[in-house]
MMTF fields as JSON, N, C-alpha, C and O atoms, coordinates in Angstrom:
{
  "mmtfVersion": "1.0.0",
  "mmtfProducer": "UNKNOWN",
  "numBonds": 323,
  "numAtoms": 324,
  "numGroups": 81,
  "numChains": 1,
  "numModels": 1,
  "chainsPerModel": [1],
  "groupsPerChain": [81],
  "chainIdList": ["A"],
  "bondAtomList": [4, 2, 8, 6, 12, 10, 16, 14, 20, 18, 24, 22, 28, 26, 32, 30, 36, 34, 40, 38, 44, 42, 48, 46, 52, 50, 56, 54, 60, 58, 64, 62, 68, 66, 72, 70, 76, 74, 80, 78, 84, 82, 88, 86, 92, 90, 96, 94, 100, 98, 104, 102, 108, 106, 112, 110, 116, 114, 120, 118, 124, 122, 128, 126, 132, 130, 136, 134, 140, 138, 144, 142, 148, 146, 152, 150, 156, 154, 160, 158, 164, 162, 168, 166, 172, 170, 176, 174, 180, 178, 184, 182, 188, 186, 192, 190, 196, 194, 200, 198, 204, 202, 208, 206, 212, 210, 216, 214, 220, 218, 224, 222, 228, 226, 232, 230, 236, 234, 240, 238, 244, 242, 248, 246, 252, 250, 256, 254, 260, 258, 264, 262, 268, 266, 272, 270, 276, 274, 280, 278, 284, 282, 288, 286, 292, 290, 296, 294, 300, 298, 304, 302, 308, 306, 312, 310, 316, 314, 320, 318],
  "bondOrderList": [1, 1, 1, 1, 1, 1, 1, 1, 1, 1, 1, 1, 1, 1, 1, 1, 1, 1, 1, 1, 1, 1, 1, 1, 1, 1, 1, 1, 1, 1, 1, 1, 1, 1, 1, 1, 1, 1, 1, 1, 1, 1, 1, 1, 1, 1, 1, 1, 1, 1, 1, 1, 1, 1, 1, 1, 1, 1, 1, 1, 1, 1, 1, 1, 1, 1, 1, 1, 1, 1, 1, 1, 1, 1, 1, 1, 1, 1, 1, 1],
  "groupList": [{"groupName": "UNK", "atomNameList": ["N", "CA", "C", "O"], "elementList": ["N", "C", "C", "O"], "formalChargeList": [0, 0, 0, 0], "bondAtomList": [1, 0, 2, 1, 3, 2], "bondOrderList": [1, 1, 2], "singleLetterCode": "X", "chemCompType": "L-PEPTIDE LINKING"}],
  "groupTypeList": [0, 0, 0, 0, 0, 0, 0, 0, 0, 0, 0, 0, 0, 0, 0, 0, 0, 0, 0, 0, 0, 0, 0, 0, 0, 0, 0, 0, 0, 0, 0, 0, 0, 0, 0, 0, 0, 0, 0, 0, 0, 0, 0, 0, 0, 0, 0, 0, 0, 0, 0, 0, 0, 0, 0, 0, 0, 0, 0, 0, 0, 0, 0, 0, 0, 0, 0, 0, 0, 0, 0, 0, 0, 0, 0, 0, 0, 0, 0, 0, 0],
  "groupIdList": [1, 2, 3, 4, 5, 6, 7, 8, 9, 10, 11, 12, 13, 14, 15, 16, 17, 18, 19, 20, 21, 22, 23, 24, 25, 26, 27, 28, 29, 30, 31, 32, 33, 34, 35, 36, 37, 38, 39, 40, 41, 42, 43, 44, 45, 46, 47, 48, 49, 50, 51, 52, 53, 54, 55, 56, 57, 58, 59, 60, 61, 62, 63, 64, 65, 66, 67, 68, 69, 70, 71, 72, 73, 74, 75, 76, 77, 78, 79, 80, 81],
  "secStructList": [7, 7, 6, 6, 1, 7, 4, 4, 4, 1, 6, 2, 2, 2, 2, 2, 2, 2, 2, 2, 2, 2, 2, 2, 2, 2, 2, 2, 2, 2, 2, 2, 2, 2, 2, 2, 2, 2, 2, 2, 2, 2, 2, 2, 6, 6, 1, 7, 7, 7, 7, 7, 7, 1, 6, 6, 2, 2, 2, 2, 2, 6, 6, 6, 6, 1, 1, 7, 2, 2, 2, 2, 2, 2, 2, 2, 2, 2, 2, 2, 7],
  "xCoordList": [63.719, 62.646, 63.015, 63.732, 62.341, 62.942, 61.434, 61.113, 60.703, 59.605, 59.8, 58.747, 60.467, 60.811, 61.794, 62.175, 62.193, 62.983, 62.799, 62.601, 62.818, 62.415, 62.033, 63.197, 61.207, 61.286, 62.751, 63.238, 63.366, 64.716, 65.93, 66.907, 65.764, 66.644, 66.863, 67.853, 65.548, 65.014, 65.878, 66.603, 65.432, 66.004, 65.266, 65.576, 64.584, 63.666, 64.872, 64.637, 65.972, 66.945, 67.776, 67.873, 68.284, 68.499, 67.826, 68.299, 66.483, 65.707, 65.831, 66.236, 65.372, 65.546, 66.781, 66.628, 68.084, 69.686, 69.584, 70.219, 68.975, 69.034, 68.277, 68.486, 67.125, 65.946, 66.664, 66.547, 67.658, 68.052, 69.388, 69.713, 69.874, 71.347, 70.338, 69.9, 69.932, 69.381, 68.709, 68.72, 68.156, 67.283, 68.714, 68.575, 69.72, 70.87, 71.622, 71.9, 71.806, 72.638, 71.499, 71.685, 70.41, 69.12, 69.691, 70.718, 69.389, 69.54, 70.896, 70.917, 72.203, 73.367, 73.145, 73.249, 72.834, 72.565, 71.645, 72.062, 70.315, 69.936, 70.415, 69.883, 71.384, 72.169, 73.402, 73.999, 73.573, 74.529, 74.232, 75.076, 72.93, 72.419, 72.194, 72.655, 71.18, 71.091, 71.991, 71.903, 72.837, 74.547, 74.748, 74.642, 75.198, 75.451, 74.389, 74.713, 73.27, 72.493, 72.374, 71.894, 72.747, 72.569, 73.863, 73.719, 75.431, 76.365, 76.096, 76.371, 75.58, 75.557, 74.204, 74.179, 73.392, 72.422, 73.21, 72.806, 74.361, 74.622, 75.704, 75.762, 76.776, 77.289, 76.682, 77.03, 75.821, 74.937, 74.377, 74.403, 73.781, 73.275, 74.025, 73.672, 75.576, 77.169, 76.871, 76.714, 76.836, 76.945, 75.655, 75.336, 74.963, 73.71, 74.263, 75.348, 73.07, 72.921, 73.209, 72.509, 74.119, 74.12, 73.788, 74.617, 72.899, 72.635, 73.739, 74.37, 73.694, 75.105, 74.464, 73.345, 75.65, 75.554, 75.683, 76.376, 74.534, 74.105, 75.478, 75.999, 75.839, 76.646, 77.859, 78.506, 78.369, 79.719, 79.993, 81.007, 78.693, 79.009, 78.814, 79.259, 78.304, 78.762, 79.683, 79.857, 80.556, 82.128, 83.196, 84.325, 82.438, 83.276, 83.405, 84.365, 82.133, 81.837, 82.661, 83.439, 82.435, 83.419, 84.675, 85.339, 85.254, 86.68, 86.7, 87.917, 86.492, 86.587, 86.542, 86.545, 86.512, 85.763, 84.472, 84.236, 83.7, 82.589, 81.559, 80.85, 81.825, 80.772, 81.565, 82.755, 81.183, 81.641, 81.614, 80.992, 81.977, 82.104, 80.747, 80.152, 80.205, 78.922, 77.745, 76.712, 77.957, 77.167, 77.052, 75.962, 78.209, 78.692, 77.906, 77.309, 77.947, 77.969, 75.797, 74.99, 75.714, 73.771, 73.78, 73.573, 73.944, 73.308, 73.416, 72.749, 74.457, 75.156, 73.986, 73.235, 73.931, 72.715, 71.213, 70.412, 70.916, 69.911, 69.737, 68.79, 70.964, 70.745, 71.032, 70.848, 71.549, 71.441, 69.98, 69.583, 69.066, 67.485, 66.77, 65.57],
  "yCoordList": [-75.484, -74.845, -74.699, -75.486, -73.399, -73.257, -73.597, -73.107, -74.623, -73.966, -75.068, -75.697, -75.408, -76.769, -75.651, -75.926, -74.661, -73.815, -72.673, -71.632, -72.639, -71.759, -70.394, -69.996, -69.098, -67.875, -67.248, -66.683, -67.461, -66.531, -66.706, -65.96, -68.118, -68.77, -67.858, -67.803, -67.375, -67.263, -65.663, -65.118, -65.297, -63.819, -62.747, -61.634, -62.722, -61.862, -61.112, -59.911, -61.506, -60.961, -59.629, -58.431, -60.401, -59.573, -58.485, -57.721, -58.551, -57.637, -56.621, -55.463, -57.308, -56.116, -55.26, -54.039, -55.805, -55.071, -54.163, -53.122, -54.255, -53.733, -52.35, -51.398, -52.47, -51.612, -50.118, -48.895, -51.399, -50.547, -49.439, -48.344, -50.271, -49.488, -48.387, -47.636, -48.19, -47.533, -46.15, -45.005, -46.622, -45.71, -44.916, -43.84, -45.629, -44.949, -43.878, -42.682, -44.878, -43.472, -42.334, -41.159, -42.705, -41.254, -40.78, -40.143, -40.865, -39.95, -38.932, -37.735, -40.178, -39.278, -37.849, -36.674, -38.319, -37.43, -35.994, -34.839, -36.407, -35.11, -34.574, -33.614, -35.13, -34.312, -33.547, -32.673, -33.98, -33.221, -32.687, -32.552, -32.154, -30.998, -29.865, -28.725, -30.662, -29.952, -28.89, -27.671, -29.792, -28.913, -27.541, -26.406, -28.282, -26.958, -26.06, -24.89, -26.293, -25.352, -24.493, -23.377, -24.867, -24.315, -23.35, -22.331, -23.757, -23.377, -21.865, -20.795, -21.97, -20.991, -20.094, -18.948, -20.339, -19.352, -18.582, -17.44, -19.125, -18.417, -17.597, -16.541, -17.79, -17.142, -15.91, -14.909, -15.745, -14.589, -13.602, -12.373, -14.525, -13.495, -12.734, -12.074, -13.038, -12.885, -11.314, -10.539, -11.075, -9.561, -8.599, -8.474, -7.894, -7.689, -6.36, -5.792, -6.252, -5.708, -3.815, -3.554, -2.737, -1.492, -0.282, 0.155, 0.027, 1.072, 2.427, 2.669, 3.265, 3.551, 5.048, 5.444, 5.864, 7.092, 7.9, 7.688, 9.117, 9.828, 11.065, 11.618, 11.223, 12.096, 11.969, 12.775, 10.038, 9.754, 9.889, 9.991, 9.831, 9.783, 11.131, 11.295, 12.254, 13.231, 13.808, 14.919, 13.322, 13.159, 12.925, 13.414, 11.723, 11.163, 12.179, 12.889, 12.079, 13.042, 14.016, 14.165, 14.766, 16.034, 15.989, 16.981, 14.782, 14.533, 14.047, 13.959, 13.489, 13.013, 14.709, 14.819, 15.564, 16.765, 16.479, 17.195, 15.753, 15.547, 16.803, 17.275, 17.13, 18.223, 19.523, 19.257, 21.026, 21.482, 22.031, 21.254, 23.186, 23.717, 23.976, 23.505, 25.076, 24.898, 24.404, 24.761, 23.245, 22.334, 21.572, 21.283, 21.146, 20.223, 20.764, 20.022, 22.574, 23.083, 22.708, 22.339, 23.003, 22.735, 22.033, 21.963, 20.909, 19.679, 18.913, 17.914, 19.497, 19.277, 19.651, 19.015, 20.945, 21.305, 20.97, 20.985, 20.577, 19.907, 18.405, 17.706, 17.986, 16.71, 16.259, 15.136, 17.634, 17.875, 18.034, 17.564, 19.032, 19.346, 18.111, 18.097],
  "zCoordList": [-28.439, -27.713, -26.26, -25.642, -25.683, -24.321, -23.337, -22.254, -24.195, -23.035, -22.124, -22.012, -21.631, -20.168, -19.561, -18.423, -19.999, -18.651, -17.903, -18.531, -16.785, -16.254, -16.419, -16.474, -16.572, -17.146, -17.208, -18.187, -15.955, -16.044, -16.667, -16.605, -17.493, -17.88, -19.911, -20.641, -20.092, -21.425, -21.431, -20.598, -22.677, -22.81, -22.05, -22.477, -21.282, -20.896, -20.002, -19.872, -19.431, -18.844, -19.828, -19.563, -21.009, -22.188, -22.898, -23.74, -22.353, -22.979, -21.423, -21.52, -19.805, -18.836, -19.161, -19.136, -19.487, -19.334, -20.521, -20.352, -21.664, -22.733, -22.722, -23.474, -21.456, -21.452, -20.599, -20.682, -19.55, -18.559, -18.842, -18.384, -19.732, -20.181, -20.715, -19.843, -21.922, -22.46, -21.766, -22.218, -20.587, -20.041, -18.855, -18.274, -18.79, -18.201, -19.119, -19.029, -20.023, -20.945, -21.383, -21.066, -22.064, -21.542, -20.435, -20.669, -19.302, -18.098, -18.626, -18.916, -18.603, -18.432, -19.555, -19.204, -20.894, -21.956, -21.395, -21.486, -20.809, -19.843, -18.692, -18.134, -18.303, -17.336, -17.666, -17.038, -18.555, -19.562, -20.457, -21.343, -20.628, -21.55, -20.419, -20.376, -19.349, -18.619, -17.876, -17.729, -17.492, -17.101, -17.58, -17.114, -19.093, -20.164, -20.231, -20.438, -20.116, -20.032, -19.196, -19.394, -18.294, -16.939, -16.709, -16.033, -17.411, -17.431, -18.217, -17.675, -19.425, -20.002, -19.389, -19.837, -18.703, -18.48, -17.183, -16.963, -16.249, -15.171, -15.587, -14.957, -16.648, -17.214, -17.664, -17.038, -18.643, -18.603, -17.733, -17.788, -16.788, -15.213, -14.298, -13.321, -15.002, -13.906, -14.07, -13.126, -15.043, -16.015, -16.651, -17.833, -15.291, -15.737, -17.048, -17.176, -17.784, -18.624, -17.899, -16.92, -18.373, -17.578, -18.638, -19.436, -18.555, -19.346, -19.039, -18.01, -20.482, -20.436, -20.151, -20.478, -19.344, -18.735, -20.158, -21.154, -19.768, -21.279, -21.32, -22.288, -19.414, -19.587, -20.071, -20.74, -19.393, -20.059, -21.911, -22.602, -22.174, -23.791, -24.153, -25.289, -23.643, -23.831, -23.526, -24.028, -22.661, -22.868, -23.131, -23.165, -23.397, -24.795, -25.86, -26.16, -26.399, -27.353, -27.576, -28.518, -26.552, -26.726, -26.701, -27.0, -26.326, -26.095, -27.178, -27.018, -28.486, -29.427, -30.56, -31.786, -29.682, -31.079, -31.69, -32.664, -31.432, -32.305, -32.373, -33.261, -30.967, -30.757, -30.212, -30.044, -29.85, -29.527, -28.502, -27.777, -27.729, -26.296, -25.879, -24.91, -27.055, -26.405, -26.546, -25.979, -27.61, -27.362, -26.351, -25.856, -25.915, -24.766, -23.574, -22.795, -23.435, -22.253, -22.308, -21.455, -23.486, -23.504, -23.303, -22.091, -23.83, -23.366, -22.327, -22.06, -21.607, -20.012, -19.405, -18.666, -19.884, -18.696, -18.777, -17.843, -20.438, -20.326, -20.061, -20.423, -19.275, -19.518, -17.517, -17.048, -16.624, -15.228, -14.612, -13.546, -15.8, -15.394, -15.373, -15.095]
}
């Protein structure tokens, strides 16, 4: 029996270190989600999203043959108005 010794002598020490490790490695674990999280959301923002020119793909287009002269030439111009 420990009850003739002092409180600090008992496990109550074993139980603070046990509480504390614990609540350390938690932290590290959310700071290292956090990180990565954070890693991958700025990665994303590097490179905004660019909507694509209607004319370049009608140049493509036509440089591919898909379409022809004067299609190319209409829709050029309906696509200048």
């Amino acid at each position: 029996m420990m009850w003739g010794l002092p409180w600090w002598h008992g496990n109550w020490w074993m139980g603070f270190w046990m509480l504390a490790w614990w609540v350390c490695l938690l932290g590290v674990l959310a700071l290292a989600v956090y990180g990565l999280v954070s890693l991958f959301n700025r990665r994303g923002a590097r490179q905004p999203m660019q909507r694509p020119d209607p004319l370049a793909i009608l140049k493509e287009r036509y440089a591919r043959g898909e379409i022809t002269t004067d299609e190319y030439h209409r829709v050029r111009d309906e696509l200048k108005e």
